[in-house]
Structure formats: C-alpha cells, structure tokens
SETIPA-320405 format. One line per field, with one value per residue (C-alpha): residue number from 0; residue in one letter; x, y, z. Coordinates in Angstrom, 3 decimals. Example, Ala and Ser with C-alpha at 12.3 -4.5 7.8 and 13.67 -1.06 7.14 Angstrom:
<zanus>
i: 0 1 .
aa: a s .
X: 12.300 13.670 .
Y: -4.500 -1.060 .
Z: 7.800 7.140 .
</zanus>
This chain:
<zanus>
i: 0 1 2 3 4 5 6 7 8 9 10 11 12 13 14 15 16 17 18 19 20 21 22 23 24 25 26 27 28 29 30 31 32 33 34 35 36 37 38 39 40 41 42 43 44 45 46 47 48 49 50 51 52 53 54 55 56 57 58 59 60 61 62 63 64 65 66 67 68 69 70 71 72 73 74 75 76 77 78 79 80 81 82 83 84 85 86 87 88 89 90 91 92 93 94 95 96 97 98 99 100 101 102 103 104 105 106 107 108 109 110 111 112 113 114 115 116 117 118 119 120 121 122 123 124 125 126 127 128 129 130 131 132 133 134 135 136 137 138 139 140 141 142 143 144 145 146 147 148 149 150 151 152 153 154 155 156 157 158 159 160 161 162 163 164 165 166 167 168 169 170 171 172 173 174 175 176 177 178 179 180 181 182 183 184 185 186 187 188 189 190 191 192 193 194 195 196 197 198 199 200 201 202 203 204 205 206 207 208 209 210 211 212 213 .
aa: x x x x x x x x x x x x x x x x x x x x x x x x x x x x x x x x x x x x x x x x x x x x x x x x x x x x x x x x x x x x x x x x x x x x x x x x x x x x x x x x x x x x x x x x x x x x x x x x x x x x x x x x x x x x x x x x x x x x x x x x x x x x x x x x x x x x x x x x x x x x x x x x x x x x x x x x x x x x x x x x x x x x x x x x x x x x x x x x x x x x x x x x x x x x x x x x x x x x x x x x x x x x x x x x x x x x x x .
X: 141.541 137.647 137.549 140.211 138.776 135.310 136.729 138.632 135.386 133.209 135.786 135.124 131.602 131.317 132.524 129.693 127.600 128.677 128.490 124.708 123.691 124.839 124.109 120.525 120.470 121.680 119.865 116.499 115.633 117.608 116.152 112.543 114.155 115.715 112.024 110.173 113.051 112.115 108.333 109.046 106.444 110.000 110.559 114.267 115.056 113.156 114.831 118.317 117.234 116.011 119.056 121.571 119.093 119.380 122.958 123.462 120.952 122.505 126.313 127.468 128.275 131.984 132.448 131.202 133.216 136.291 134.984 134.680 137.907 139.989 137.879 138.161 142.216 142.683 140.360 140.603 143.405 140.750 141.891 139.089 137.919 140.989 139.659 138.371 135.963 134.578 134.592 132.729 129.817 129.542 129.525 126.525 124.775 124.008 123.695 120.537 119.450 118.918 117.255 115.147 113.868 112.660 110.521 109.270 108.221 106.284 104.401 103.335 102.516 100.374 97.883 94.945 93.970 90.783 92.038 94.094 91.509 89.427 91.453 91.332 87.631 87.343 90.220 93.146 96.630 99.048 101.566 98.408 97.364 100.599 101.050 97.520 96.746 99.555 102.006 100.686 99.161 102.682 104.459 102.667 102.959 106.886 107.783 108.122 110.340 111.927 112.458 114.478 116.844 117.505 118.820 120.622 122.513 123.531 125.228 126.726 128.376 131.304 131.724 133.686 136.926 137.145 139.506 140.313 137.977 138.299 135.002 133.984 134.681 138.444 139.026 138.096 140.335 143.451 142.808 142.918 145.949 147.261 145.592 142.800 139.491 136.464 136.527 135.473 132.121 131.491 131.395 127.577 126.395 126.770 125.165 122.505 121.884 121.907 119.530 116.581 116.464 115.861 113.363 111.346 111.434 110.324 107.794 106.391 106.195 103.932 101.863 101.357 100.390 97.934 94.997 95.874 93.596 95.405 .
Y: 76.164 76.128 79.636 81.098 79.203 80.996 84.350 84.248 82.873 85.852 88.464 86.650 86.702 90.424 90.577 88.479 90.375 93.444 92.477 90.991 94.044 97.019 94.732 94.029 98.201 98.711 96.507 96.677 100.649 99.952 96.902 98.554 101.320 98.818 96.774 100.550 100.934 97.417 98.096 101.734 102.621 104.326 101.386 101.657 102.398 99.312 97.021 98.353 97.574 93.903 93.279 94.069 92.234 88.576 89.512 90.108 86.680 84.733 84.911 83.849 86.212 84.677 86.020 89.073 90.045 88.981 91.076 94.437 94.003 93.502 94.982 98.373 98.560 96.210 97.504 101.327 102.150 102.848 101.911 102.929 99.501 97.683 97.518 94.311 94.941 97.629 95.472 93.196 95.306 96.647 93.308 92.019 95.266 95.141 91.177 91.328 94.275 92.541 89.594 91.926 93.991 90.851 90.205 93.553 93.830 90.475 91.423 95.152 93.249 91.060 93.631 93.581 96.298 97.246 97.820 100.688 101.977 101.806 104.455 106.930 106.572 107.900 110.762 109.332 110.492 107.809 108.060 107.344 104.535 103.103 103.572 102.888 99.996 98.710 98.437 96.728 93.793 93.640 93.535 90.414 88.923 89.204 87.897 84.234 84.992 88.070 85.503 83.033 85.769 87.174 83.753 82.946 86.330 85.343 81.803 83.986 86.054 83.520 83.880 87.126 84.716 84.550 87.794 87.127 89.331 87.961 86.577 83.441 81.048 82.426 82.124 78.748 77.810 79.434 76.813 73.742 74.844 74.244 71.030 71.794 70.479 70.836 74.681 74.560 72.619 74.821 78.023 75.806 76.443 80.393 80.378 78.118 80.608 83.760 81.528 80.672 84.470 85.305 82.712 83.539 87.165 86.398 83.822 87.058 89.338 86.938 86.441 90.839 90.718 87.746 89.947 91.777 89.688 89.394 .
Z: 137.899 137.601 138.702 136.482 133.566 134.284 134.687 131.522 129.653 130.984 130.199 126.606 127.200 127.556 124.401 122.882 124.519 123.508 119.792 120.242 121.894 119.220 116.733 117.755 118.406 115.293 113.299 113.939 113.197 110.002 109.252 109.217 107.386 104.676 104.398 103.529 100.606 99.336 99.129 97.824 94.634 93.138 91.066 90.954 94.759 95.685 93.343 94.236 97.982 97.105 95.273 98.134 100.531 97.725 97.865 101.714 102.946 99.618 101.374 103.905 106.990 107.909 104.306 105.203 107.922 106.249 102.791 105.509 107.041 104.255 101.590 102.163 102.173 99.776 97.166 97.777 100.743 103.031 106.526 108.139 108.843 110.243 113.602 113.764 115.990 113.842 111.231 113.140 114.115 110.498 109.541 111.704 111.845 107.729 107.689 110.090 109.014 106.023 107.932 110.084 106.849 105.288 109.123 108.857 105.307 105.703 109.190 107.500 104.181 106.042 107.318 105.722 102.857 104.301 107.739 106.100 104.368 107.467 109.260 106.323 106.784 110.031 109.043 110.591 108.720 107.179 110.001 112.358 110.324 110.508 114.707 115.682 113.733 111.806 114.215 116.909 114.407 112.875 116.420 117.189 113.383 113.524 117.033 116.154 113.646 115.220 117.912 115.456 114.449 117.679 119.220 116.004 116.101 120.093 118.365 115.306 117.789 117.763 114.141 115.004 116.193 112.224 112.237 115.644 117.746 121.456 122.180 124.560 121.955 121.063 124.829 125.274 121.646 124.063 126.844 123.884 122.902 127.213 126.722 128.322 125.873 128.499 128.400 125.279 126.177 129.146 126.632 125.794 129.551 128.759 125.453 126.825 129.982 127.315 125.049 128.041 129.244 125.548 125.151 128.643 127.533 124.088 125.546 128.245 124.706 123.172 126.246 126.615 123.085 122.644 123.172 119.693 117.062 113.753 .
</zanus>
C-alpha cells in the first residue's frame, strides 16, 4: 500500500514540478522585462505597467486562475484557454512575473547614482553599464527576496487543484475520499524535500556572491 501510495503521489509530483519549473522559466525574463516598463521615463507606459502590477499582487492568484480559464469563453468565446493546464501556467507565469518585476525594479533602483555615472566616465555604453556593474550588485541585492518567491511559488503549485489540474495535492484528496487521511500528510515530506534543495542552492548562491560589496 505504501508503495502504491508513493507512486501515485510522484506521478502528482511531476506535475508540480512541471508547473514550478515553466513558471519560474517563464517568469523571470518577463518579470525583468515588466520592472523596465514600470520605471520607463514614457510617463504613460509606466503607469499602465504599475497599474496591472497593484492589480495582479492586490488579487488573489486562486482568482486568477479561475478568471483565465473561464474568462476568456465566457466573456468573448475564446476557447483558447480551456486547457486547464494552460490556464494554469498563464496563470502563474503573469502572477510572479508581477512579483519578480517588483524584486528587480527594487535591486536596479538600489544601485547607487554615481556608480552609473562612473562607467560613463571611463566610456563604457549603457548596456555595459548595466552588465558590468549593475547586474552583478543587483544579483546579490535580490536573492533574499528572489529566494522568498521562489519557495512560495513551489507551495502555490497546489493551488492549480482549484480547476482540477492533477498535481500531488489532488492525488492525495483521491486517497481521502478511500478513507485513507495520512496520504495527505505525506504530500509535506515532498514539499519539504523540494523546499531544502531550494534553500541549500539558494544558501550556495549567496555564498558565490558574498565577495560582491553592495
């Protein structure tokens, strides 16, 4: 019984994992391309950014998922979304992309002026400004709180049961309904296990970086 029990959780495990990992692929170039719209100097691109980012971080993302899956058809026909994992990914994708923009625009903000102006001294371009000496201050500003977000995206995972995408927690709901309760405690061990590998790896990031000075 142990056995079976295990298998079936890992089959829904793969699942979670599968919607962490596009997600987090997903979500990060576009967060960083979301956090340059909300400090654009075109006045009206970066308030139309910040406004879906309040809108996005202000609600919550069970509603969002259910908004993307039914939205669409409801609202306009559109059926393109009725794949519930689709909807899912779409979902999760924009929701920490948000999140992640918000990381990003904070660490690049925090950089000081003169450091900037530094580089144009000795002739370096913007895009070498931002690579050379931006970057690697900001990588080690944001990985705390990069950190945060990354290991609350591997618990939102199970929010995805909401329109019934199989994942490790919709699993362990089928064995409650044989009568069967501790399955749904032993989903903890493999968010737990998922959880400390994040951490170590996160913990090793911090470690290469602490001879950057910020």
């Amino acid at each position: 019984m142990f056995w079976n029990v295990t298998l079936e959780l890992l089959k829904g495990f793969g699942a979670t994992c599968y919607i962490f990992l596009l997600t987090l692929v997903l979500a990060l170039p576009l967060g960083l391309v979301i956090a340059f719209g909300s400090m654009s100097r075109f006045k009206p691109l970066s308030a139309a950014v910040r406004t879906v980012v309040w809108v996005i971080r202000g609600t919550p993302l069970m509603l969002q998922v259910i908004a993307i899956f039914y939205g669409p058809y409801l609202l306009f026909g559109i059926t393109g979304f009725n794949d519930r994992l689709l909807a899912v990914i779409v979902a999760f994708v924009i929701n920490y992309a948000c999140y992640f923009s918000e990381i990003y625009r904070g660490g690049i903000q925090s950089v000081p002026r003169g450091q900037y102006e530094a580089g144009q001294v000795l002739g370096m371009t913007k895009a070498q400004i931002f690579f050379r000496i931006t970057l690697v201050q900001v990588v080690k500003r944001i990985l705390p709180p990069m950190s945060n977000e990354v290991i609350t995206l591997v618990k939102d995972t199970s929010l995805a049961r909401v329109i019934s995408v199989v994942e490790i927690i919709l699993v362990a709901e089928e064995f409650t309904r044989k009568g069967l309760i501790w399955p749904l405690f032993y989903t903890g061990a493999f968010y737990l296990i998922f959880v400390g590998a994040l951490t170590l790896l996160f913990r090793f990031a911090e470690k290469k970086t602490a001879y950057i000075k910020v």
